[in-house]
C-alpha positions as CSV (number, residue, x, y, z in Angstrom):
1,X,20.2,-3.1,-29.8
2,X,16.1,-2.5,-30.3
3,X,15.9,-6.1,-28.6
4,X,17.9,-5.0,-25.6
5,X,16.0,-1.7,-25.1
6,X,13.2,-3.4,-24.9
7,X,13.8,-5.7,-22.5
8,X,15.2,-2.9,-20.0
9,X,11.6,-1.2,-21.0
10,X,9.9,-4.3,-19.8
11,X,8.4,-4.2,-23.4
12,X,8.5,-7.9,-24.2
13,X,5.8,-10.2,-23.4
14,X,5.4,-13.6,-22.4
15,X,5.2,-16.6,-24.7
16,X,3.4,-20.0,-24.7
17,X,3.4,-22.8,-27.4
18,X,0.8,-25.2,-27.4
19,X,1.7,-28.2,-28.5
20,X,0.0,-31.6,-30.3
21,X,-2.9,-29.4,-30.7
22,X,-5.5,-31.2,-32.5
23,X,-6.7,-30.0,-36.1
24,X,-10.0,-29.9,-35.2
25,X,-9.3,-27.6,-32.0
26,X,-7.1,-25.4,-34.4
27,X,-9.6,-25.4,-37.2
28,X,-12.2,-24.3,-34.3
29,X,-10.6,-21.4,-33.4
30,X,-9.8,-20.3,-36.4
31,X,-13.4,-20.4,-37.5
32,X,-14.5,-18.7,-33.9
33,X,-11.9,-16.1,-34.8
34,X,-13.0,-15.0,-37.8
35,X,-16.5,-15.0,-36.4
36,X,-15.3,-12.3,-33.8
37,X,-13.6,-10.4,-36.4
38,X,-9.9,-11.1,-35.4
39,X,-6.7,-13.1,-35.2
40,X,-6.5,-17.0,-34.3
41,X,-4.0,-15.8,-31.8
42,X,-6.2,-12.9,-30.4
43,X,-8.8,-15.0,-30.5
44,X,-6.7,-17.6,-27.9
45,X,-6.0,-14.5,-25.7
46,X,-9.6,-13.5,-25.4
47,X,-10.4,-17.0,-24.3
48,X,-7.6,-17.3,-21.7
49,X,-8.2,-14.0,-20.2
50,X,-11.7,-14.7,-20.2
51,X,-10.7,-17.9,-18.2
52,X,-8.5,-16.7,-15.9
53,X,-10.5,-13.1,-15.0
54,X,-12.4,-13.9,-11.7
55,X,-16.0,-14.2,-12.2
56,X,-18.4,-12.5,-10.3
57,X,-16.0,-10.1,-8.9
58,X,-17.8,-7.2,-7.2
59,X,-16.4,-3.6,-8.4
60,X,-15.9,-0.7,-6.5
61,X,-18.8,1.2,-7.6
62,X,-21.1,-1.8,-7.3
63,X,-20.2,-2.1,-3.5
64,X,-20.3,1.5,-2.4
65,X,-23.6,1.9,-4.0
66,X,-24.8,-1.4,-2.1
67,X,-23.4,0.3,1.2
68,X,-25.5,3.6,0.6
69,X,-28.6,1.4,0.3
70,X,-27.9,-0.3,2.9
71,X,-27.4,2.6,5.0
72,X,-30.8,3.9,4.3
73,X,-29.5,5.9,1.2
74,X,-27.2,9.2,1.1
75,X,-29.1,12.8,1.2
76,X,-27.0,15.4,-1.3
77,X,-29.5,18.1,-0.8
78,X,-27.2,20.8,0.5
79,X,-28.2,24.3,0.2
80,X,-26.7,26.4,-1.4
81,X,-24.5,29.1,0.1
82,X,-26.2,32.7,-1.4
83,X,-23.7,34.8,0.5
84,X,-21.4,36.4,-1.7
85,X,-17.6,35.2,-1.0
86,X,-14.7,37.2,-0.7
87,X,-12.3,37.1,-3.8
88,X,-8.8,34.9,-3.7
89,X,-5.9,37.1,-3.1
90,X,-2.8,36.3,-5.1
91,X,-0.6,38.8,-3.2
């Protein structure tokens, strides 16, 4: 029953086998896995999201900043109101 729930959670991951993998690939990973601190298999999905994220992919902070430069900078330097403002009215 825990098997079914999780499926109808969308809990259950995808799986891929690699197979004939040579030793000395296998032996290589294991070594570069331990040298990262964890698992062979956490080790392999490091390297295949590190292959498949896009590479030099521009975030969204990185391009609105560009665009204020661009436009000559953005001025914040609003005065401040010194007025005093009538209180909220919950009624």
């Amino acid at each position: 029953m825990n098997a079914l729930k999780a499926i109808v959670a969308g809990c259950i991951m995808p799986v891929i086998t690699v197979r004939n993998l040579p030793d000395e690939v296998h032996r290589a990973l294991r070594i570069r896995a331990a040298q990262h601190g964890r698992s062979t298999e956490a080790e392999v999905r490091a390297i295949l999201e590190d292959a498949v994220r896009p590479s030099g992919r521009a975030k969204l902070g990185s391009l609105l900043a560009e665009i204020g430069r661009e436009a000559g900078g953005v001025d914040f330097e609003i005065p401040r109101e010194s007025s005093p403002t009538d209180p909220m009215s919950f009624e």
